[in-house]
N, C-alpha and C positions, 0 to 999 in steps of 0.2 A: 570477295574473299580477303583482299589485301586492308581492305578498309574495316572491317569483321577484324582480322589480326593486328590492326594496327589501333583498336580499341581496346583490347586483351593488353596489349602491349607485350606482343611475342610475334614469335614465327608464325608464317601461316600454317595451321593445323588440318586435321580429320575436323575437327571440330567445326571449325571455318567451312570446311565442304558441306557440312548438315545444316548449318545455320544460311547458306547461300541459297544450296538448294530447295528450302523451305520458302525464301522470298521468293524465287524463280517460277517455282512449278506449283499447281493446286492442291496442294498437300497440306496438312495440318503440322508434319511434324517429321523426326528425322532421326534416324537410331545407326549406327556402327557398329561391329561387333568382329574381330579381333577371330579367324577359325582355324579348324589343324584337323588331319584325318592324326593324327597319333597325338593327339593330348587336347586337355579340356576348353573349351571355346572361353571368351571372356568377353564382357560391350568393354568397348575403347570410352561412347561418348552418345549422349543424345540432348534432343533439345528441350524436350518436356517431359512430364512425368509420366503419358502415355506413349511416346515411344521407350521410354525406359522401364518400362513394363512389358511391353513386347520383347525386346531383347533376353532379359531375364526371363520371360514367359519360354521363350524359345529355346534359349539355353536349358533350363528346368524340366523342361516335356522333351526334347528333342527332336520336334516336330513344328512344321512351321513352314513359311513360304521362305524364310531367310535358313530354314537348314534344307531345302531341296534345293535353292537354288546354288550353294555351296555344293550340293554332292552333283547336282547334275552340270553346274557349270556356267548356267545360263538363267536371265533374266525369269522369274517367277512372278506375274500380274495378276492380281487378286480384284480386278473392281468391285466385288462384292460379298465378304464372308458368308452372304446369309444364303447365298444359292446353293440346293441340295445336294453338288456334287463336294464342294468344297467342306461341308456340315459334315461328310461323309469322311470324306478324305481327311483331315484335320479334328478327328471326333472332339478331341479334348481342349487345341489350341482355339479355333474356329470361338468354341463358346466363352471361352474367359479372352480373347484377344475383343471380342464382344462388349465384354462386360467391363475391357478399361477404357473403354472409348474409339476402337477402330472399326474400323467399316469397310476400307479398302488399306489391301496393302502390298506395294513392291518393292521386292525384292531385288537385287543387281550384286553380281559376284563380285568382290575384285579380280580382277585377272590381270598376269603380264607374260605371256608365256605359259610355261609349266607352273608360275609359281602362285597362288591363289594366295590369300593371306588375309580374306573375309569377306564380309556382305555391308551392302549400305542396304537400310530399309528405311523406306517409306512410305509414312498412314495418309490417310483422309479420314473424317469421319463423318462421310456420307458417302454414297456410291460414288466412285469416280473413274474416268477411263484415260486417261492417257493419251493424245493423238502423237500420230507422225514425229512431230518437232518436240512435243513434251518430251516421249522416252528418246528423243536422241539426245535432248539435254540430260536426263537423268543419266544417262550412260555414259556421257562426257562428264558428271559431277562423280559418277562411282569409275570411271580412269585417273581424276587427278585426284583423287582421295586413294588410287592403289600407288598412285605416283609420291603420294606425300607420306603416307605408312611406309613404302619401302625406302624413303629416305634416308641414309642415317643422321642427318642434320637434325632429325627431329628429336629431342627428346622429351616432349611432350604435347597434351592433346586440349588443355587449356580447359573452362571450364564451359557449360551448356549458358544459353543468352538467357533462357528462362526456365529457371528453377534452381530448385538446392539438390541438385545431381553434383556430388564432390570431383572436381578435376583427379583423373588419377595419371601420374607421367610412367614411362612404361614399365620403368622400375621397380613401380606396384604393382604394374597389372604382369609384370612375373610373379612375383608372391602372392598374387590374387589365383592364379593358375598354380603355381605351387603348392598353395594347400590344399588346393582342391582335388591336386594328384598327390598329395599326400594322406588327405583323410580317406579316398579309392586304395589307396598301397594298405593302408590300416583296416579296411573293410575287407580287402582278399583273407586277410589273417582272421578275422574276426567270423565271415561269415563260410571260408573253406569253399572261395569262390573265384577267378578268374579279373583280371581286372574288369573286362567289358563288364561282366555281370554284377561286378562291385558299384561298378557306375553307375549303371542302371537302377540298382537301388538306393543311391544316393539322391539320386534325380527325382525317384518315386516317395523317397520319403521328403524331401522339399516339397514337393508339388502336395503331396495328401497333408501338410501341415501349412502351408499356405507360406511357406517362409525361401528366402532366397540361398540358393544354392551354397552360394560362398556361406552363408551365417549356419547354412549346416554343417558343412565341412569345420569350419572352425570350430564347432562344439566338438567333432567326433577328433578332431587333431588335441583339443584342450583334454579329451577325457571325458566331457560333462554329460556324456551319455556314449551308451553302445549300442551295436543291432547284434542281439543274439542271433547264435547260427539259425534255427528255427522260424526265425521271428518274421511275420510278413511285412510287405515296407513301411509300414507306419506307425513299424511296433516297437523304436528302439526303447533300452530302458535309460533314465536317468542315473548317472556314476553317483555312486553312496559315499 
């Protein structure tokens, strides 16, 4: 990790933890994501374009082995998507987490106490399982990654080793979650619905249009479309 941030030429990062634990453990790849039981999830950072698809996946459907293992608390081991229980359990996420290139994927809460503050996940993409010493590594990389989020030293997350994933420092990834609880506050009004319910259509109309969360919310904050009260989730209109 220190060698990883001392390439970056910064602080050691989340960043740094996904990029380590990718050399360490037989994984292809490595996702972060930023969680809250009272407001909208965000990724912090990953290292390819398949786990940054996942995260977004996950965030967008609201299902997924990195949002159970946030509400339950505990480690979520996926060695296989394509097994029928999990096909099952994951109708929607299972098949498009699929079709970006994973095969296996775990999940690891942050924790330190009471305070949770996300998930690290990570793919394979072939079946993969985990023994003994793997997931105790993984569990030691998703501790000093809850240890380095909750730092206030940090004010950024630097950028992924490989790809054009844009570094964002947290300062964005407020306003990344800010509009996204703002075009939700704009949708209660619009649609004569609760916030939960607002969400949830926000999320249904990202995923039926194949587009990411935040770039919807920013049209509905811009104005360049509405969701009529009526309307089902993939029916907003475009602003005239």
């Amino acid at each position: 990790m220190a060698e990883q941030a001392a390439r970056r030429g910064a602080l050691a990062g989340v960043v740094d933890v996904c990029t380590a634990a990718v050399a360490a453990l037989p994984v292809g790849g490595a996702g972060l994501s930023a969680m809250s039981r009272t407001a909208a999830s965000h990724p912090l950072c990953s290292t390819d374009d398949i786990s940054r698809q996942l995260e977004e996946l996950q965030l967008t459907l609201g299902e997924g082995p990195c949002v159970e293992a946030f509400a339950r608390g505990s480690a979520v081991l996926t060695p296989d998507l394509l097994t029928v229980e999990l096909q099952d359990h994951w109708a929607v996420f299972a098949d498009a987490a699929l079709e970006a290139g994973a095969r296996a994927v775990f999940s690891l809460p942050l924790q330190m106490g009471a305070i949770s503050p996300g998930v690290l996940d990570l793919y394979a993409d072939t079946p993969t399982v985990l023994d003994t010493e793997e997931l105790a590594d993984a569990l030691a990389f998703a501790d000093l990654a809850t240890l380095l989020l909750l730092d206030a030293r940090i004010d950024e997350t630097g950028a992924p080793t490989d790809g054009p994933v844009p570094h964002r420092g947290f300062e964005d990834l407020g306003a990344y979650r800010a509009e996204i609880d703002q075009a939700t506050g704009m949708l209660t009004v619009q649609l004569g619905v609760g916030m939960e319910e607002a969400f949830v259509r926000l999320r249904a109309h990202a995923y039926a249009q194949g587009r990411q969360l935040a770039d919807v919310a920013a049209d509905v904050v811009a104005r360049r479309f509405r969701f009529p009260p009526d309307a089902e989730p993939d029916q907003a209109e475009e602003a005239t």
